[in-house]
C-alpha positions as CSV (number, residue, x, y, z in Angstrom):
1,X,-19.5,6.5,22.3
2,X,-16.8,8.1,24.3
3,X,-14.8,8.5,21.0
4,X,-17.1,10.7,19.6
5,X,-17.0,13.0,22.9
6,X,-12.9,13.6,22.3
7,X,-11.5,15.9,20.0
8,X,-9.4,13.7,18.0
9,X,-11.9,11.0,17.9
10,X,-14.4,13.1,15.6
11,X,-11.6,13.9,13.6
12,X,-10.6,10.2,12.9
13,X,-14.1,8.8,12.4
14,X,-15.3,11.3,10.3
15,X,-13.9,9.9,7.3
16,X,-14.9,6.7,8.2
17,X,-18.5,7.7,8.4
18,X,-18.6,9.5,4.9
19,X,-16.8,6.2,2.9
20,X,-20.0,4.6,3.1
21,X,-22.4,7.7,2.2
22,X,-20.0,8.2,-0.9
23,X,-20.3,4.7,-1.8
24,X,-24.1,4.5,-1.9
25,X,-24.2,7.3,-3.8
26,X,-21.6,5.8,-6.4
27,X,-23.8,2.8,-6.8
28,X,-27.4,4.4,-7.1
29,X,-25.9,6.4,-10.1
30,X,-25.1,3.4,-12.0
31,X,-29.1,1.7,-11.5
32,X,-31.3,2.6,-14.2
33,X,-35.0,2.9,-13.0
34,X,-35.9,-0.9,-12.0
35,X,-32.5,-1.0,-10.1
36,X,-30.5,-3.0,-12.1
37,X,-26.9,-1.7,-13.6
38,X,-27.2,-0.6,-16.5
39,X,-23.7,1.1,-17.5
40,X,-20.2,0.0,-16.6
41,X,-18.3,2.1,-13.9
42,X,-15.9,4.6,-15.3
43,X,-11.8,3.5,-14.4
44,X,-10.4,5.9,-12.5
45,X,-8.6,9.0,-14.3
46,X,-5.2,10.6,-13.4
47,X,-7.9,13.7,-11.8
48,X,-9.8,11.1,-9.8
49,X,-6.2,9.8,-8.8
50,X,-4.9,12.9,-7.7
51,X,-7.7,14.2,-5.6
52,X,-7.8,10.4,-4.1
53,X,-4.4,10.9,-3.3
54,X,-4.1,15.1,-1.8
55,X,-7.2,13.8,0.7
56,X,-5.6,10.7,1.6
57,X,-2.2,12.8,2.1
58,X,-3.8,15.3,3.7
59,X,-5.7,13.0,6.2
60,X,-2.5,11.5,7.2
61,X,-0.4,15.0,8.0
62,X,-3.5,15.8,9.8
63,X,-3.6,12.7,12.0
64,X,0.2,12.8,12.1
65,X,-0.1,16.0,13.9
66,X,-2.5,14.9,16.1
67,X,-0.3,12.2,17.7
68,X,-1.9,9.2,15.6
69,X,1.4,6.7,15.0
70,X,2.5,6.5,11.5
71,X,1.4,2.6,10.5
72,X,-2.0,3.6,11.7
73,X,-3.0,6.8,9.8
74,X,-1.5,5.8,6.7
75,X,-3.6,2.0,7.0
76,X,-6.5,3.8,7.7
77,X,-6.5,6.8,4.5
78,X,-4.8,3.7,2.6
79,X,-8.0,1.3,3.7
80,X,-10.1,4.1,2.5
81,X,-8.9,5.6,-0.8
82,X,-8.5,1.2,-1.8
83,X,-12.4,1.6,-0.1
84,X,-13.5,4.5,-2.8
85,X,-11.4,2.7,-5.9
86,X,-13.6,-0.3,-5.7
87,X,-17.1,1.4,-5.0
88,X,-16.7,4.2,-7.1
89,X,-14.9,2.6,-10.1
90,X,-15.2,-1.4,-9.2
91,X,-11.5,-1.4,-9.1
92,X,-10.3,-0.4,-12.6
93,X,-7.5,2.7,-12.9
94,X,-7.1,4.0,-16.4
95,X,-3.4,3.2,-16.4
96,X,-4.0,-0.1,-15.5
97,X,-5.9,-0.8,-19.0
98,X,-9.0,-3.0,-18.7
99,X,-7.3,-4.8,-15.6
100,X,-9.6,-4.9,-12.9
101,X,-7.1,-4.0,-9.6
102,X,-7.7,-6.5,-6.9
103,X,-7.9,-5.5,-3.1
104,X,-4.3,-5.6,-2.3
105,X,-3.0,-3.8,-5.2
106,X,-5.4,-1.2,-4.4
107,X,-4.0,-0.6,-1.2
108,X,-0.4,-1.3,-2.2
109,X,-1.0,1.8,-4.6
110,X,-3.1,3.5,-2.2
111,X,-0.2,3.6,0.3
112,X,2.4,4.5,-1.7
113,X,0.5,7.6,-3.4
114,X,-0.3,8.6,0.5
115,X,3.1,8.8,1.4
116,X,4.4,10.6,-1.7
117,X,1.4,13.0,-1.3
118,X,2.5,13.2,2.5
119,X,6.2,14.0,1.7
120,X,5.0,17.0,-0.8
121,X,2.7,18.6,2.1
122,X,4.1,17.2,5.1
123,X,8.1,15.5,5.1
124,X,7.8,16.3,9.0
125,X,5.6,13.6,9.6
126,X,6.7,10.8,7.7
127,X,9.3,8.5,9.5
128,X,12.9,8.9,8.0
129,X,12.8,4.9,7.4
130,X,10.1,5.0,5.3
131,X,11.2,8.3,3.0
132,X,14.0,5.7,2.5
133,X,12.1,3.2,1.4
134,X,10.5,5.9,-0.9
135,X,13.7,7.3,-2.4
136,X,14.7,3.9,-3.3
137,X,11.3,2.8,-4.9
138,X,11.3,6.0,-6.8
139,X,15.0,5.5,-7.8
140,X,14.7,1.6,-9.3
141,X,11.1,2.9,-11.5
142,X,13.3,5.5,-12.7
143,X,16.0,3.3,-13.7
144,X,13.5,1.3,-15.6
């Protein structure tokens, strides 16, 4: 309880509380009246992606600037926007076809749309090893 009671523990739980509410809410939508599913989940579009991806970036420059280390606050928006993928869309992406995306390749793309969203709004707080690792990633799909 004495999380709650500091400043930057409010900040860091706070999306952590809502990731349930939104799922719940993602799941009652899909229930006709007698509670049974009655339409398939949407995949997610290139909009769903892109919002996913400006709050996960945007979660991690803000708990960058509030001291969080790297690996942590990019596991945590990572765990989250993988978290939303599956409950909101049961793990299918548009550009992935009718491939459902399992739990580690949801947080594999998770991750790496965090960081590129995190180098567009905040290059400060990304470790220079891992903008590497970026450059290089982007550089070999490029080549493809």
């Amino acid at each position: 309880m004495r999380l709650f009671s500091q400043p930057l523990g409010k900040f860091l739980v706070l999306p952590l509380l809502l990731v349930p509410i939104a799922l719940s809410s993602c799941s009652s939508s899909s229930k006709n009246s007698n509670g049974s599913s009655s339409a398939k989940t949407s995949p997610a579009t290139k909009d769903d992606i892109f919002l996913y991806r400006g709050i996960g970036a945007s979660f991690l420059c803000n708990a960058r600037s509030a001291g969080v280390e790297f690996p942590k606050a990019v596991g945590i928006a990572s765990a989250t926007y993988a978290q939303v993928l599956n409950g909101r869309h049961s793990g299918f992406v548009e550009s992935a076809g009718d491939k459902k995306l399992s739990n580690q390749q949801l947080f594999a793309g998770a991750e790496f749309q965090i960081i590129t969203g995190a180098l567009q709004y905040c290059p400060k707080q990304v470790p220079d090893d891992v903008k590497e690792k970026v450059q290089d990633a982007l550089k070999k799909k490029n080549e493809k």
